[in-house]
N, C-alpha and C positions, 0 to 999 in steps of 0.2 A: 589632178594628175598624181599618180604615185607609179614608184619606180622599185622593180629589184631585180637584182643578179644573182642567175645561177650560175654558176662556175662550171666547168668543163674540165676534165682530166685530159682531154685531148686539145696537149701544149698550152695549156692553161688558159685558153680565149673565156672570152667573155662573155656571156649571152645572157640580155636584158632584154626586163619584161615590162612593158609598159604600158599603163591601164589605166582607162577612162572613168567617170563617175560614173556609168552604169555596172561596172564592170567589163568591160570587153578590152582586150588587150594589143598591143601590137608587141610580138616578138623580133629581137634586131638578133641577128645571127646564131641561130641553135648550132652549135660547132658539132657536136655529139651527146648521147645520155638521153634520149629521146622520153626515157620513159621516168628519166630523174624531172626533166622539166616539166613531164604534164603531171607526174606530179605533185611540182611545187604550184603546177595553177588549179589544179583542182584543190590541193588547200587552203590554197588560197582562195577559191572558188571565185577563178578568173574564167573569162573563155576567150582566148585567142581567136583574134578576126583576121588579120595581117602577118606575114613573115617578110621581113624586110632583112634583104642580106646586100650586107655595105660591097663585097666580093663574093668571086665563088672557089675561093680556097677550099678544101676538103674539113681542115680545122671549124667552117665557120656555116658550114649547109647539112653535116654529118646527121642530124636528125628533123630534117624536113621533113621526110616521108614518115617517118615517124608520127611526127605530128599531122600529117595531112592524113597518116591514116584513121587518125583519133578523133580529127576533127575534119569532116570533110568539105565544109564552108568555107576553110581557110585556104585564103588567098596571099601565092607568093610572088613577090617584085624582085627582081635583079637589073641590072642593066645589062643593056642587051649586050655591050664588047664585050661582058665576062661569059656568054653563054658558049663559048667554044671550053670557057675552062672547065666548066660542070659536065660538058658531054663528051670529055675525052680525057681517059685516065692517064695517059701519059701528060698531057695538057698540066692536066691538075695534080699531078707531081707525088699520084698514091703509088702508084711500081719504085718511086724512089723511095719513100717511108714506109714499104714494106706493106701496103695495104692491099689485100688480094680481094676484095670485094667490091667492087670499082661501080655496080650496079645499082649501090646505098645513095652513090653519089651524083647520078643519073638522075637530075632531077628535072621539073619543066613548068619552070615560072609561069604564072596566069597573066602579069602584066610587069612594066617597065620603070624601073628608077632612070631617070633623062633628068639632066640641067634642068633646075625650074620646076620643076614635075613638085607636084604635093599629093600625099597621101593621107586620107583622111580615116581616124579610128573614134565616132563618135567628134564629140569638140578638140581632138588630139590632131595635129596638125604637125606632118614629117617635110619638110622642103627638102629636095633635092639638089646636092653641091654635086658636082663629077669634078674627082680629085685624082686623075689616072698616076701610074708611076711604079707602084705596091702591084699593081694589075693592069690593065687599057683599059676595065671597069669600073675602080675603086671609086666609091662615092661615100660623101658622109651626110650624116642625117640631122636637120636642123630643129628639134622640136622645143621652143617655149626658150626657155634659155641654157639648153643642153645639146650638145652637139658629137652626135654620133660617128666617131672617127675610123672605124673597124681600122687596117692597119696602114693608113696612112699617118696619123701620128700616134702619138704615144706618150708617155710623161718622161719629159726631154730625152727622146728619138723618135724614131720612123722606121718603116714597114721597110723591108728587103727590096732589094729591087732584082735579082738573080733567078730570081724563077721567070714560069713561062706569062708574056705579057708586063716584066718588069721594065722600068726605063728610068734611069739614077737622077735626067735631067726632069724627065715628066714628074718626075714625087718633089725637086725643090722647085719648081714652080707653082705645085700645089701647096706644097706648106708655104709659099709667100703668099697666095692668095688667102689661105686662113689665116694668115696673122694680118690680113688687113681686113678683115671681118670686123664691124665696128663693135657688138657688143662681145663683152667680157664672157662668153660660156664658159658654161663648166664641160670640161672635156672626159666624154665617157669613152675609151678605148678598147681596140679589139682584146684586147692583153696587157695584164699590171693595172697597175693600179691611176686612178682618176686624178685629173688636174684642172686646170683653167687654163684658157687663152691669153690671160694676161700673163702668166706664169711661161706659159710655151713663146708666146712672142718673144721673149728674150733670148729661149733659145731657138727658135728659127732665125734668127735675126745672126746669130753667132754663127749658124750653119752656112747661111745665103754669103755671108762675110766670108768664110772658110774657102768657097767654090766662086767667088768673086760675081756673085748674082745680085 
């Protein structure tokens, strides 16, 4: 397995690329720059099979079509609670950040991130956590010993909970649930910079303390 991240100018999210021994890829949230990321995989001469989006924030779907128009085998997974947020531009909070093309965002996943659910890229293996809070959506993604947090955690914080589908108590009962996650991951995040679980357990542990959880 090898791994890299394109970076995104839209609010600096994250979007990793994840690829198999044959080559074939599974991309975790293309935020925007559609045509930066296909081509860091054609130079890399990857081919993306999967688009896994942890939510459907606009920061984290912005070049799906993008890419599916590039590649038209590729298959997109969301879960299904966030699909009200991808197909209503008030929902997904682009008329607030000034975004007048709401139709980019319009997008229509081929299948479902659900509790449990795994997604297979080649021997690359994605398990599904449902971590709501950040969204009714938010899921993070389990592969090998790397754990796709899109913006449920963060390196010591956590995703908003003020937009549409957020809930303050649903996101700290999720971060209790991953810090009882028994292996050590290393935490890849929708935005900033990467940590471990062991490192974030301390501070969820301070936050759950804080709100008397």
């Amino acid at each position: 397995m090898k791994i890299f991240t394109v970076p995104m100018t839209c609010f600096a999210a994250n979007c990793y690329v994840v690829v198999s021994e044959s080559g074939r890829a599974a991309v975790i949230d293309p935020g925007a720059q559609g045509d930066r990321i296909i081509r860091a995989l054609e130079e890399k001469q990857v081919t993306p099979a999967a688009v896994l989006l942890t939510h459907g924030h606009f920061d984290h779907i912005g070049a799906v079509k993008d890419l599916q128009a590039r590649y038209p085998q590729l298959r997109v997974y969301l879960n299904p609670k966030d699909m009200a947020t991808v197909r209503d531009a008030c929902e997904n909070r682009l008329a607030f950040f000034g975004i007048t093309q709401p139709e980019k965002y319009d997008i229509r996943p081929d299948g479902e991130l659900k509790e449990g659910d795994v997604v297979t890229v080649d021997e690359l293996s994605f398990r599904v956590l449902e971590t709501p809070g950040h969204t009714l959506g938010s899921v993070c993604l389990a592969c090998g010993d790397l754990l796709f947090t899109g913006d449920t955690l963060f390196r010591h914080d956590y995703g908003r909970t003020d937009l549409f589908g957020g809930d303050p108590w649903a996101i700290l009962e999720s971060l209790k649930r991953l810090s009882q996650l028994e292996k050590n991951y290393m935490i890849l995040p929708g935005h900033e910079e990467s940590s471990t679980l062991e490192e974030e357990r301390d501070y969820i542990a301070g936050v759950l303390r804080e709100y008397e959880i």
